[in-house]
C-alpha positions as CSV (number, residue, x, y, z in Angstrom):
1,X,0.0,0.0,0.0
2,X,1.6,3.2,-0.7
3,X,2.2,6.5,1.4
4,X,-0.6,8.1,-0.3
5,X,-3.3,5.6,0.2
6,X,-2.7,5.0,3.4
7,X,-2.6,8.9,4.5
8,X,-6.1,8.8,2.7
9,X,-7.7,5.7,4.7
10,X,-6.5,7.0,8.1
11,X,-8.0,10.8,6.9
12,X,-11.5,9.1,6.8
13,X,-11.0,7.1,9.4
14,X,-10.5,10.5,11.4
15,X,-13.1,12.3,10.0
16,X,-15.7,9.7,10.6
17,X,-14.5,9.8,14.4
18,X,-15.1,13.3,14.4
19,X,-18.8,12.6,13.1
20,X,-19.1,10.7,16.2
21,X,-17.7,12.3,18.5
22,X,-20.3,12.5,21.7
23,X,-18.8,15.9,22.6
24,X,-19.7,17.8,19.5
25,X,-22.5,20.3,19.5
26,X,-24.2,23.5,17.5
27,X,-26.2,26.1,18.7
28,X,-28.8,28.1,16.8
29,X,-31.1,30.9,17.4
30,X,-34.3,30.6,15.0
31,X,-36.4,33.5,14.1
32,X,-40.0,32.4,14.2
33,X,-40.9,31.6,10.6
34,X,-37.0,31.1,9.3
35,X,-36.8,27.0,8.3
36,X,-33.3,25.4,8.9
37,X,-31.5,23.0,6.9
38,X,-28.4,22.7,7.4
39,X,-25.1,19.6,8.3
40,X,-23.5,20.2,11.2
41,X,-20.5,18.5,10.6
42,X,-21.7,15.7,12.9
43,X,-24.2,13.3,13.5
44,X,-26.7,15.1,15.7
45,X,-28.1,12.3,18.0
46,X,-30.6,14.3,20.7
47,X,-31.8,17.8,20.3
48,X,-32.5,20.2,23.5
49,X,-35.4,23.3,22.3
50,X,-36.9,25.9,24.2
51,X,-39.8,27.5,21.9
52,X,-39.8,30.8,23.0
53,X,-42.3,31.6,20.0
54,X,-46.2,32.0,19.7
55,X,-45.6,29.0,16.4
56,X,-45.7,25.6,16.4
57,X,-41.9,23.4,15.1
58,X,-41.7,20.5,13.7
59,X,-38.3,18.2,13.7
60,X,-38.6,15.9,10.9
61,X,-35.3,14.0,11.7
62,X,-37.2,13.3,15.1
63,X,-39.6,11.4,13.9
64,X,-39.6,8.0,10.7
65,X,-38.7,11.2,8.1
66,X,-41.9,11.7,7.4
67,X,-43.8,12.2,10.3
68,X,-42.3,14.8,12.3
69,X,-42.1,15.8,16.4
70,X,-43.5,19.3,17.5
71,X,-42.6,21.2,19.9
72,X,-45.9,23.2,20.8
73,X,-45.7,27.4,20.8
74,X,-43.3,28.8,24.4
75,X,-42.7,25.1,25.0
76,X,-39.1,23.2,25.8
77,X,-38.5,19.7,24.5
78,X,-35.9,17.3,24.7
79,X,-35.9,14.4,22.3
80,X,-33.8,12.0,20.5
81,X,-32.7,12.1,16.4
82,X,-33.8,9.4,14.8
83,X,-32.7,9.6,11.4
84,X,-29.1,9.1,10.8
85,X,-27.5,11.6,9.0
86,X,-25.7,15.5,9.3
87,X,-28.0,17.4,8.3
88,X,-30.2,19.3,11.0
89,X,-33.9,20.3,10.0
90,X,-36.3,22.3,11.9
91,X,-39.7,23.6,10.5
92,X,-42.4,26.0,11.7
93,X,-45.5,24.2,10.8
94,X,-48.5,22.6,12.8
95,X,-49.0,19.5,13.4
96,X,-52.6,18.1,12.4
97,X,-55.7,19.6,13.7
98,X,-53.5,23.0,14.8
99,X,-53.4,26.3,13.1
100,X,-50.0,28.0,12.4
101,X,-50.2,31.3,13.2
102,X,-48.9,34.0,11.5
103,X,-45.2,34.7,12.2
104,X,-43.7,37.6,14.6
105,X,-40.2,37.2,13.1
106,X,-39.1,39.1,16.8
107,X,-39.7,35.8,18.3
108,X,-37.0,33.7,18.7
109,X,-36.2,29.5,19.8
110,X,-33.3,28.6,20.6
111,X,-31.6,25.2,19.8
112,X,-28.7,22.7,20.6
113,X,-28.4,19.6,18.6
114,X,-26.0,17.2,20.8
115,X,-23.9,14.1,19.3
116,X,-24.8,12.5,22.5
117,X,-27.7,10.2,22.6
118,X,-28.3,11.8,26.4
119,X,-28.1,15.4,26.7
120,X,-26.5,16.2,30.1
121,X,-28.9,16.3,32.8
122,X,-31.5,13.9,31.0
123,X,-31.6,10.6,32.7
124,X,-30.4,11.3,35.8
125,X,-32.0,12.4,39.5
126,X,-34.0,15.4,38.1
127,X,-33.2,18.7,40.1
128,X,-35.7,21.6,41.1
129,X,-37.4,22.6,37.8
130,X,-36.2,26.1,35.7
131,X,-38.7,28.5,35.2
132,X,-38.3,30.4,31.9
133,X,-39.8,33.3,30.7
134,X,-40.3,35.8,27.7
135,X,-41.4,39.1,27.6
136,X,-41.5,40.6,24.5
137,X,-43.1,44.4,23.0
138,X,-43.5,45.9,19.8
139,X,-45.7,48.8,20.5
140,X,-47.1,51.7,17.4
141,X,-44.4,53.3,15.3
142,X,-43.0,56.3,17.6
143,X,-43.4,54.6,21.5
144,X,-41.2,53.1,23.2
145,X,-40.6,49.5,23.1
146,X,-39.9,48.7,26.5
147,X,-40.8,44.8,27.9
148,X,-40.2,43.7,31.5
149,X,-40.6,40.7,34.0
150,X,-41.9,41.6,36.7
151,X,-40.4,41.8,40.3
152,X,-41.4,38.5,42.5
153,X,-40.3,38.4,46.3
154,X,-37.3,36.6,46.8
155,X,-37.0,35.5,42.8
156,X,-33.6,36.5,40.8
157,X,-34.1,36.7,36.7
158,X,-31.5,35.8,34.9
159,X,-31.8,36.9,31.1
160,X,-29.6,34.7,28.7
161,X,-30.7,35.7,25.2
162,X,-32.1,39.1,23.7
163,X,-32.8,41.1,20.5
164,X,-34.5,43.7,19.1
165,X,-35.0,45.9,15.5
166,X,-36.1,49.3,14.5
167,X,-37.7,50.1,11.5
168,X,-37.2,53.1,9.7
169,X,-40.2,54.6,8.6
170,X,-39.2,58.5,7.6
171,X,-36.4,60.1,6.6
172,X,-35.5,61.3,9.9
173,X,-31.9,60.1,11.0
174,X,-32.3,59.1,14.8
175,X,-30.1,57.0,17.1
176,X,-31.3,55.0,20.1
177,X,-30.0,52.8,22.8
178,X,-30.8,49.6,23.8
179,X,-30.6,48.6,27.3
180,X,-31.1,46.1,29.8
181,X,-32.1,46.7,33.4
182,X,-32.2,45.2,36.5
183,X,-35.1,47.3,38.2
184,X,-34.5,50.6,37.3
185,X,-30.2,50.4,37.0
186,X,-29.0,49.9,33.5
187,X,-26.7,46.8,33.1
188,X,-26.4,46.7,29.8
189,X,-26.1,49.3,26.9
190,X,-25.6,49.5,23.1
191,X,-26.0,52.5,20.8
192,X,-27.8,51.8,17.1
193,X,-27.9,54.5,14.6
194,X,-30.5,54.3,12.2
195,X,-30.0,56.2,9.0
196,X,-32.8,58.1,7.3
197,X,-33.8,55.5,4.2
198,X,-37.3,54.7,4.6
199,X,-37.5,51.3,5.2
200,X,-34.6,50.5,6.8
201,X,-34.0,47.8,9.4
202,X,-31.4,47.6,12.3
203,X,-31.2,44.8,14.0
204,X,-29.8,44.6,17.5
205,X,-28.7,40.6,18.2
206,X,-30.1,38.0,18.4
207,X,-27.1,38.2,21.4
208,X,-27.9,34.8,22.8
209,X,-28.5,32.0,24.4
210,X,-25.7,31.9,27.1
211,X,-25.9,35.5,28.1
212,X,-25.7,35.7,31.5
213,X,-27.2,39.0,33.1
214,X,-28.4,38.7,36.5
215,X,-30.6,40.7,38.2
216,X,-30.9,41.4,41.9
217,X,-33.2,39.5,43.9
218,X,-36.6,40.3,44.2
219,X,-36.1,43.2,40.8
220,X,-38.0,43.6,37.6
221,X,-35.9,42.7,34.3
222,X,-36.6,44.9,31.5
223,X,-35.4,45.1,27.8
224,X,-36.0,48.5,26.0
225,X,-35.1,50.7,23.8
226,X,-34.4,54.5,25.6
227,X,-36.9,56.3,24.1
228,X,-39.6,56.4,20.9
229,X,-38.9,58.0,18.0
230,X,-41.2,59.3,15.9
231,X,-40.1,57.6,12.7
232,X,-39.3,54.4,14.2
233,X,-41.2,51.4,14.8
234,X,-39.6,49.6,17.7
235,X,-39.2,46.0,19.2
236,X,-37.7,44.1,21.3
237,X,-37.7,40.6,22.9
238,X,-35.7,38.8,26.0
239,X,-35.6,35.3,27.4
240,X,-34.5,34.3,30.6
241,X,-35.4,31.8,33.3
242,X,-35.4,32.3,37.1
243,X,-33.4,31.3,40.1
């Protein structure tokens, strides 16, 4: 066998253990409405979802390739991957008898296919359950979009993914901030300039998931934009979970 072939055989060989490889993973924030189809590299095995989306998704690879899992709208799931192959495919349709609703391309799911068969955590003595949340606002052209979790005695948020957009309606050129608080204090802020092209978006994000802005105990958490501006149409949305 010569130098070549063999340098070729033991390439495959490595690149097939790197399909299988129990420590690979790939994250992916989905905008409500936006199918995925796409190879990871790997052979996804399990898949971890929280829905935080008013929609209905459907994971084809979940089920025999034809008949799909959902997850149902501001859901989590965990579930294996049935089918054996690298591609990951996610859709946002309803399964039968439900009504997909119109998308609100603010809303956001996040998702982790695993190589593992057992995400970590699954099959083992279960710990106190995590609360999530979403809070999410997209108010009339010119207000404020401002959207908070409330304050609970004794409760710490913890927001780990956010985003937000203006639209430009006019052709006045504005700028803007976009902030997180804990209660009324400011943790977080990012300046967006939006120029004056009617029509224009600017996104902010999606920054997320693994964010890790912790409140105070017992204080609201709130995603906004500073202020409404009269040619801008405004939102914002945050995910978190509680501690």
């Amino acid at each position: 066998m010569s130098l070549n072939n063999l340098e070729a055989i033991l390439g495959r060989l490595v690149a097939q253990a790197n399909h299988y490889d129990e420590s690979n993973v790939a994250f992916f924030s989905l905008a409500n409405g936006t199918n995925l189809t796409t190879d990871l590299g790997f052979f996804p095995r399990s898949v971890i979802v929280d829905n935080h989306t008013s929609a209905y998704m459907a994971f084809p690879d979940a089920g025999d390739g034809i008949t799909a899992r959902f997850v149902p709208p501001n859901q989590p799931a965990v579930f294996p991957i049935l089918q054996h192959h690298r591609i990951a495919r996610v859709r946002w349709v309803a399964p039968p008898g439900k009504t997909e609703p119109t998308p609100i391309t603010s809303e956001q799911a996040q998702i982790v296919f695993l190589a593992s068969p057992a995400p970590v955590g699954q099959g083992v003595a279960s710990q106190a359950p995590v609360t999530r949340w979403n809070t999410n606002a997209a108010p009339a052209t010119g207000a404020q979009a401002s959207a908070t979790q409330a304050a609970s005695a004794g409760v710490t948020h913890i927001a780990d993914s956010a985003a937000g957009v203006t639209v430009q309606t006019g052709t006045l050129t504005s700028g803007v901030q976009f902030q997180i608080k804990d209660g009324i204090n400011v943790i977080s802020t990012l300046t967006y300039a939006s120029p004056a092209v009617a029509g224009t978006s600017v996104p902010a994000g999606p920054f997320g998931p693994g964010l890790n802005f912790r409140g105070s105990v017992g204080n609201s958490m709130t995603l906004a934009y500073s202020a409404g501006i009269a040619s801008l149409a405004e939102t914002v949305n945050l995910n978190g979970y509680d501690q």
